[in-house]
N, C-alpha and C positions, 0 to 999 in steps of 0.2 A: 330680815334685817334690812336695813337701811344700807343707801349707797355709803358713805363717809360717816361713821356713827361718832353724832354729837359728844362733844368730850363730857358733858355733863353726865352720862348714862354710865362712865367709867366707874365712879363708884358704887356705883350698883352689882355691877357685872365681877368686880373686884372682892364681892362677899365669895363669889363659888369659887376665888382662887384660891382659898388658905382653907378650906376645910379639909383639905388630907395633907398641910404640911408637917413639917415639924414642930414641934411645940418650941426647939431653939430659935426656929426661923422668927426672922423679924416682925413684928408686930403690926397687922393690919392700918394700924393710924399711922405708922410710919408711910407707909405705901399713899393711905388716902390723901396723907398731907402732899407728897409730891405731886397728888393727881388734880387736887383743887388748885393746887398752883400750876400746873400745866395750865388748868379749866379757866381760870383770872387770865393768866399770858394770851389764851387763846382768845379770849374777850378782846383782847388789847389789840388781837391780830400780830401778836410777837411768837409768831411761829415757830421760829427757831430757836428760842429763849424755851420754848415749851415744849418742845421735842428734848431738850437737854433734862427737863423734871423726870418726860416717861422714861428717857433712857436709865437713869438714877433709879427707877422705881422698878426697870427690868432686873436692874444689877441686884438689888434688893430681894424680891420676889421671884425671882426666875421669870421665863417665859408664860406668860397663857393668852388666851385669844384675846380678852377685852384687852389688855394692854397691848397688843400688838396690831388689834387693830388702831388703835387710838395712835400708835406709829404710824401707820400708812396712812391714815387721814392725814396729820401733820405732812409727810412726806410729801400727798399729794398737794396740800395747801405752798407747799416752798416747789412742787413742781419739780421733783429731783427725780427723773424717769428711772435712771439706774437702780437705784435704793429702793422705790417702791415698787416697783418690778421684782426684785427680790422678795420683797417682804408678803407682798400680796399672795405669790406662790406659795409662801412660806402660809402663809395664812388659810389659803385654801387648802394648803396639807394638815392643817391642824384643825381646822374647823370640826365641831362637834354638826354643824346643821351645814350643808351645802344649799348654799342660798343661790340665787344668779347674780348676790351685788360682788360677790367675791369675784365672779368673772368679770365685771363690769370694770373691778379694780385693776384688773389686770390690762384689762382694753384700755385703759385712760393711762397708766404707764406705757404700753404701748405707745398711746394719742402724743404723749409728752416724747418718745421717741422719734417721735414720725415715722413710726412703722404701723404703714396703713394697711397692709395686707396680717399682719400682726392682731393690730385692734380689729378689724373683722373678724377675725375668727374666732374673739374671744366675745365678741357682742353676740355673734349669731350662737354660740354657746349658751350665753346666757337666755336665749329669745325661745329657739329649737329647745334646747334640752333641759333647762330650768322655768321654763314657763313665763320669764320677764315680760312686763306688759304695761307698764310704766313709762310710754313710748314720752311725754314733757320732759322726762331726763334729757334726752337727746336734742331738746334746744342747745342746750348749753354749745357754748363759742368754742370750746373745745372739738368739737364733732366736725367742725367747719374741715380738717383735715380728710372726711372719710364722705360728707354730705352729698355729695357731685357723684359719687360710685357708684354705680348702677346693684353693685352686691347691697349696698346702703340701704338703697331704694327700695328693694324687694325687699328686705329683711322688714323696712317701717311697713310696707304694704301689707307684707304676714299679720304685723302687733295692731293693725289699724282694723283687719279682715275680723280677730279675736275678739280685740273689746268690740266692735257691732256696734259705731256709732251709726245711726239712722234706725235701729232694729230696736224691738218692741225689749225695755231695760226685764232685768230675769227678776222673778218675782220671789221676794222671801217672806218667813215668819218667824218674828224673835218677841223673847218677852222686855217689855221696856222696864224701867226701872221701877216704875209704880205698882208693878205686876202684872198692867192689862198685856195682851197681844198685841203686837202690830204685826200688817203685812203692807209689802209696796203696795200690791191690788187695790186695798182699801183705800188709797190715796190719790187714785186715779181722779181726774178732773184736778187735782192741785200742781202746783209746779215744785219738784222734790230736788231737794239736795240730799244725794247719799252722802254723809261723810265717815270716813274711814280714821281712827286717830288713835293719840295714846297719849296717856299724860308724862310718858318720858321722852316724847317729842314735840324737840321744842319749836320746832316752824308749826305744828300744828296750835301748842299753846299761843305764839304769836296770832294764829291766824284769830283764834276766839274771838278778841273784839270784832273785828272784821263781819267774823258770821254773825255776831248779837247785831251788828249798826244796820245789816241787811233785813236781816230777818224782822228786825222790828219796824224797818221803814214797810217791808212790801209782805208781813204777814196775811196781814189784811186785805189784800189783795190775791191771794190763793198761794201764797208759797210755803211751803213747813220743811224742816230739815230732820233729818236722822240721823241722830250721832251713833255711831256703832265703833265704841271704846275697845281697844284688842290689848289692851295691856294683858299681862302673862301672869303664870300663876304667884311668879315671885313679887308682883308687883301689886296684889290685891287689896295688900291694905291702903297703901300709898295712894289708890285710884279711888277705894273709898273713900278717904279723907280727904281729896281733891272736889271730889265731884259735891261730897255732903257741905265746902265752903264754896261752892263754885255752882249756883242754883241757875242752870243755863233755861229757856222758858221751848225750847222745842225737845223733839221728841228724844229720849238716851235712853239707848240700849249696852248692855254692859254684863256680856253670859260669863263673862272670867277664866276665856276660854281663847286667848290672843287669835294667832290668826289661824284656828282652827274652829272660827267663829263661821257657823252656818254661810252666812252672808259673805264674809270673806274670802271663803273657798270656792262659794259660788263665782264670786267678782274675782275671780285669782289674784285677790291683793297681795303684792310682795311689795308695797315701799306706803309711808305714811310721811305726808298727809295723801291720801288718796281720796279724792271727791267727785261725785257723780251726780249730774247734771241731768233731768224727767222733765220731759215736759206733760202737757195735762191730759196727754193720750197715752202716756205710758213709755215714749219714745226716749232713748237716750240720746243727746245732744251733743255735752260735753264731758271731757274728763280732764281731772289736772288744774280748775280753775281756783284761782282766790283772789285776796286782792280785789283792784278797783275792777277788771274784768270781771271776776266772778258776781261782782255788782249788774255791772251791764248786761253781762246775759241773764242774770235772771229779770231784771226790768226790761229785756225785751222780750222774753216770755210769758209775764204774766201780763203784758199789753197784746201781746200777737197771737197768743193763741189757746 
């Protein structure tokens, strides 16, 4: 899962909460309407207008995970440490899948208390004992509370030591969408972008122009990308019918198998968009990039080396 999941994925996640209720209990399109209208508010950046929908939508439904996390997101977007400190807890006790973004939520209410011995101990949780490796999180202006601590420091040097930027990138085999094989090997001499994604996120749907404006300026020049799709089982029609209007010209792979996607578990992806940067020797360089960087560094790799 993601660190703060996008309110759009709510009604998705919203189909597994009514299948063992009551048949009196209120009607799913009740729920959904409060949640699209959270999802518009939050558009608007009307936070607090939109936390009033889920809360309506809890009264309605009871409790379950995607609505309460769609709480703590808002919670943390208004910055109210106490309440999402709560809630996150609460979250991490309910959670069907222990992630490390759950611990990460609970670090960032800490962060919002300015309890820094607090939020340490919930990041190196997530680092140590969930495997989080997602070290771009930790730009964020928030961290600026904990950045200076020496406990900090070694924890990024741990996540920096993991992903192995300078080390020869780990090599996979998946079938691409057409059916042939691909592996990274075969690609050696060109400059790769791994990209990690899902078409129910939406920084990663943002980013797509971005990869096409690249890819098509410096194809030609030895760069090819990997799209490696982790959408989940519940989401496979959806990702079909994206991808069949959405005819992208490098390489997509798409096993339907989220992120117990060969490749993903190898790269211990826990957050999307997840992207990995090869240079023409096989070397991994960067992680984390898009945007006009992620331009730059591949234009100085497929000039440099």
């Amino acid at each position: 899962m993601r660190l703060f999941l996008i309110p759009l994925l709510i009604s998705i996640l919203l189909a597994n909460a009514f299948s063992d209720q009551d048949p009196n209990a209120a009607s799913l399109s009740d729920v959904e309407m409060l949640v699209n209208k959270a999802n518009m508010l939050w558009e608007e950046e009307k936070y607090e207008d939109a936390l009033v929908q889920v809360e309506q939508a809890i009264e309605i439904n009871g409790l379950n995970e995607g609505l309460l996390e769609y709480r703590c997101d808002l919670l943390f977007k208004l910055k109210r440490g106490p309440d999402l400190l709560d809630n996150t807890l609460l979250l991490e006790e309910i959670s069907t899948e222990k992630t490390p973004w759950n611990f990460l939520k609970i670090a960032d209410a800490h962060v919002f208390l300015g309890n820094s011995d607090e939020a340490l101990f919930w990041i190196e949780r997530a680092i140590r004992e969930r495997g989080f490796t997602k070290f771009e999180v930790f730009d964020a202006e928030r961290y600026d509370l904990v950045r200076q601590d020496e406990r900090f420091i070694r924890i990024m040097d741990e996540i920096m030591d993991e992903v192995a930027i300078g080390s020869p990138a780990k090599d996979f085999q998946l079938p691409l969408l057409n059916g042939d094989e691909i592996s990274l090997a075969s690609l050696k001499g060109q400059v790769v972008l791994v990209d990690f994604w899902a078409t129910w996120c939406p920084p990663c749907l943002k980013e797509m122009p971005n990869l096409t404006a690249v890819y098509e300026d410096l194809h030609d020049q030895g760069f090819e990308i990997i799209s490696i799709c982790l959408d989940e089982e519940e989401g496979i029609e959806r990702a079909h019918r994206f991808m069949s209007k959405n005819s992208f010209p490098w390489k997509q792979v798409f096993t339907e198998n989220g992120y117990d996607n060969e490749a993903a578990k190898l790269y211990k992806v826990n957050g999307l968009p997840s992207t990995w940067l090869i240079d023409r020797d096989g070397i991994l360089r960067q992680v984390g990039l898009k945007g006009e960087r992620l331009r730059q560094e591949v234009e100085s790799l497929v000039k440099n080396t």
